[in-house]
C-alpha positions, 0 to 999 in steps of 0.5 A: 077062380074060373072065368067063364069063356068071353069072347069080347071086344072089338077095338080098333085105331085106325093108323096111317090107314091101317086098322089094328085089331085089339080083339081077344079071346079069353079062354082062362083068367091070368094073374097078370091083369090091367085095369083102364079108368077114366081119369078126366078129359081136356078140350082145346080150342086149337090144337095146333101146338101139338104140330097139327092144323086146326083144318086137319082134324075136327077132334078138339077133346083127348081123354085122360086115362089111369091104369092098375097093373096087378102082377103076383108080385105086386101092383103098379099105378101107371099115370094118374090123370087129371088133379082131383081138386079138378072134380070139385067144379060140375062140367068143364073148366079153364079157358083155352084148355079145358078139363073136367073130372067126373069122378076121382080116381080114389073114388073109382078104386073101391070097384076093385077092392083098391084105394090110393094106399094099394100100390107097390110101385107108382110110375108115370109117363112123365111129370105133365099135369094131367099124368100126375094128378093124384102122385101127392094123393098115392101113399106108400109105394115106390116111384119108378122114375127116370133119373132125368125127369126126377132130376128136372122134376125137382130143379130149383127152376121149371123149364118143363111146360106143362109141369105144376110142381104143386102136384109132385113136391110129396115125391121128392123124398119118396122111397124111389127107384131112379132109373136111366133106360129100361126097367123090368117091374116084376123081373119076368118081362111081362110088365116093362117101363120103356126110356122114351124122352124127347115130351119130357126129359125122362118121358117113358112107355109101358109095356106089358105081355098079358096071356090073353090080350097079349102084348100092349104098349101104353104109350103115355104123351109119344103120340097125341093124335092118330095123325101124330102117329102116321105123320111123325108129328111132334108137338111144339111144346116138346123139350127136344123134338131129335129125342123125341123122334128117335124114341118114336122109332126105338117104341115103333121097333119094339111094337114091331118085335113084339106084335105089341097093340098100341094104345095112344093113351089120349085117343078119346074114340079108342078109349071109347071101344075099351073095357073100363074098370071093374073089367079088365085085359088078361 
């Protein structure tokens, strides 16, 4: 199938002062293909556990993303949002940290001819609720998972905030792939699971090379804000802030080596500016 020629897309984060372009021109449709979904959202009262001040910014909601990666050889779920159970109540819920799902994950699948049984590989930034909402609800595909954040993931005790267990406890003897660093999915470095800990034990990034688009980095929780990104900010509520820093500069290098895009995953006006599902980034 030919894909007629699109010019498409003007997205821009702005960083530090710094406005990264995101626009493409896609001449012809690659077989490597990322799929981005709307996955629920989260508002706070104060954000000031994420290591910023309530006066700093006015931003109080982060959008909650999901995103299909299609490979030739194979398909990977990376983050899952928002608990399904979520969208059974209209609107917003919850006190101090509200969230809301509009629609499912499962229900926004069949748009492109999938549903929660389509995936080859699962994997997820890290164990926080509103990345691993639908984990119990995906069925026959390998978890990619750092040993670290398996390991703290299924401990007798929880000592991640933010973690329900309630949501990841069908994984525990899921068929797995355990790893400790980096992991090339497919094998031909297009699509690459990065070690980023320091949020979570095991906190990791995505990255993939696509022919038309090119290069991205899915960042999971390593940054919140724009402003956690310029300032080096580093939520209250992360297990080890000198982790966390280092691995902001081991992905800030590999952005710089690649001329990756980089996407805050929770940055709701940048989510605003992308494609959504069924479109896609070639």
């Amino acid at each position: 199938m030919i894909r007629r020629s699109v010019v498409l897309l003007s997205a821009f984060s702005v960083i530090g002062g710094c406005r990264v372009d995101v626009s493409t021109e896609a001449d012809t449709e690659s077989s490597l293909k990322l799929y981005v979904f709307d996955c629920g959202m989260l508002r706070f009262a104060s954000i000031e556990s994420f290591s910023v001040s309530d006066d700093e910014t006015d931003i109080r909601d982060l959008i909650v993303p999901c995103y299909v990666v299609e490979h030739e050889k194979g398909r990977l779920l990376w983050d899952g949002g928002l608990p399904s159970k979520t969208a059974e109540v209209d609107g917003w819920q919850g006190e101090g940290m509200l969230s809301r799902l509009d629609r499912t994950l499962s229900e926004q699948l069949p748009e492109i001819g999938l549903d929660m049984n389509s995936f080859d590989y699962a994997a997820y930034s890290h164990m926080h609720f509103d990345h691993v909402g639908v984990a119990n609800e995906v069925k026959g595909a390998t978890l990619i998972i750092q040993k670290k954040e398996y390991d703290a993931a299924f401990a007798d005790e929880v000592t991640v905030p933010g973690f329900d267990p309630s949501l990841y406890n069908n994984l525990k003897d899921a068929e797995r792939i355990l790893i400790e660093g980096d992991h090339d999915v497919f094998g031909d470095s297009l699509v690459r699971i990065i070690s980023a800990p320091g949020h979570t034990p095991g906190h990791q990034v995505l990255f993939i090379d696509l022919e038309n688009s090119g290069p991205i980095v899915l960042s999971g929780d390593l940054y919140h804000f724009a402003i956690s990104r310029q300032d080096r900010r580093v939520p209250v509520f992360n297990v080890d802030r000198d982790m966390t820093l280092a691995s902001m500069d081991r992905v800030e290098a590999l952005v710089v080596e690649t001329g990756a895009t980089f996407w805050i995953e929770h940055e709701l006006a940048f989510f605003e500016q992308l494609k959504i599902a069924p479109a896609y980034y070639d």
